[in-house]
C-alpha positions in Angstrom: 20.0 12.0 149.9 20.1 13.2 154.0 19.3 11.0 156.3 19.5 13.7 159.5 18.5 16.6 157.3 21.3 19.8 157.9 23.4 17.5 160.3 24.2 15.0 157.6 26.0 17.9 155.4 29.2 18.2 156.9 29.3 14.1 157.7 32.5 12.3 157.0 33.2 9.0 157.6 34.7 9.0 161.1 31.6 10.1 162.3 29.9 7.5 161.5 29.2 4.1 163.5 30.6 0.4 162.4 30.2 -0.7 159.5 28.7 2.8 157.7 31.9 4.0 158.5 33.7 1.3 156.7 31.7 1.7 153.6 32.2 5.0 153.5 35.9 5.3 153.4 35.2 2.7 151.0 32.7 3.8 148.7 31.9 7.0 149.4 29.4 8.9 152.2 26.3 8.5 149.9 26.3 5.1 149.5 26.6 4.5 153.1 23.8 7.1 153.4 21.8 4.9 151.1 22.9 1.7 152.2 21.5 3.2 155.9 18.0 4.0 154.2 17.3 0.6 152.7 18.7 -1.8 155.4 18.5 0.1 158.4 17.6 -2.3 161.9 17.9 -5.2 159.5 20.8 -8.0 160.1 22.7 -8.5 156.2 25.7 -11.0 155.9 26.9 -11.3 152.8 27.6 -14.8 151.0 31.6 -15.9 150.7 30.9 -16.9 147.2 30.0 -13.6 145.0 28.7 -15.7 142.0 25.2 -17.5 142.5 25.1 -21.2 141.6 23.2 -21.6 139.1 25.6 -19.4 136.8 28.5 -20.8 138.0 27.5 -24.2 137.5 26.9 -23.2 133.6 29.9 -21.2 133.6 31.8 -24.6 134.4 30.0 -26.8 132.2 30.6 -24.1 129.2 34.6 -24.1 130.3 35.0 -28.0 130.5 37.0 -29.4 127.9 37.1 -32.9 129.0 40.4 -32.6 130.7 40.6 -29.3 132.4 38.6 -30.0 136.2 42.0 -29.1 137.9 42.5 -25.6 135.9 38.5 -25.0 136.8 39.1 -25.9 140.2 42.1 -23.1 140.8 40.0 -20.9 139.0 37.1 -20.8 140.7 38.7 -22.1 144.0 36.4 -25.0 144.6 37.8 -28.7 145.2 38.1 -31.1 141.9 35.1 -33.3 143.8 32.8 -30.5 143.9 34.0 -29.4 140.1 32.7 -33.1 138.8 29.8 -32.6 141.6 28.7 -29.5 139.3 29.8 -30.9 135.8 27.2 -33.7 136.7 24.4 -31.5 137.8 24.6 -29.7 134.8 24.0 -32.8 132.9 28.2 -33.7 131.7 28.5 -37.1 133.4 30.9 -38.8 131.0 34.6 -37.8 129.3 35.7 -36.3 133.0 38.3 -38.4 134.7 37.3 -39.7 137.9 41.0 -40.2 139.8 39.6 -43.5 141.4 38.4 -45.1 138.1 41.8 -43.9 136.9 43.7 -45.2 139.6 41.9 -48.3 139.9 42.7 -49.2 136.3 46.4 -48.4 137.0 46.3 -51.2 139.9 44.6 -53.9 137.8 47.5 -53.1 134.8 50.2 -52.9 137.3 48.7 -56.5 138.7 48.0 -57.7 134.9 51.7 -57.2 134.0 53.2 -58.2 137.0 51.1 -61.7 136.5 52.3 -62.6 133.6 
């Protein structure tokens, strides 16, 4: 593929401008070269996360155990809230443990035992 027909044969990456530059040191002069056809004049920013929602979210649900939200949430380097937030979109709503229910029931044992 040329984009400036003879000109474009000797082309390495230094000579070309911003970011085409960058992708071609990084993957090759052609790709930048086709990378310039398709999106040329158009703005692109690229998402932080690589893997679209939808199959994450059934990625997680298919990993859950029952006890493993921490070990999901290092994995995919989300927060434990947002881990529950996707195991209960997917439709898993009970055997997760919520850390308030948890920690509520430790305070009403603590104050059981310590009233009697």
């Amino acid at each position: 593929m040329e984009v400036l027909g003879s000109v474009a044969t000797d082309l390495k990456p230094e000579h070309l401008n911003g970011v085409y530059k960058d992708i071609a040191e990084h993957l090759g002069i052609e790709i930048a070269q086709m990378i310039f056809q398709h999106y040329k004049g158009l703005q692109v920013t690229f998402p932080t996360r690589f893997l679209a929602s939808a199959h994450l979210r059934d990625q997680i649900c298919s990993e859950y155990t029952g006890h493993n939200i921490s070990g999901l949430a290092r994995k995919y380097q989300y927060s434990e809230r947002w881990i529950r937030k996707i195991l209960a979109e997917g439709g898993i709503t009970k055997n997760y443990p919520d850390k308030r229910i948890k920690q509520a029931k430790t305070r009403v044992d603590r104050l059981e035992s310590e009233g009697q």
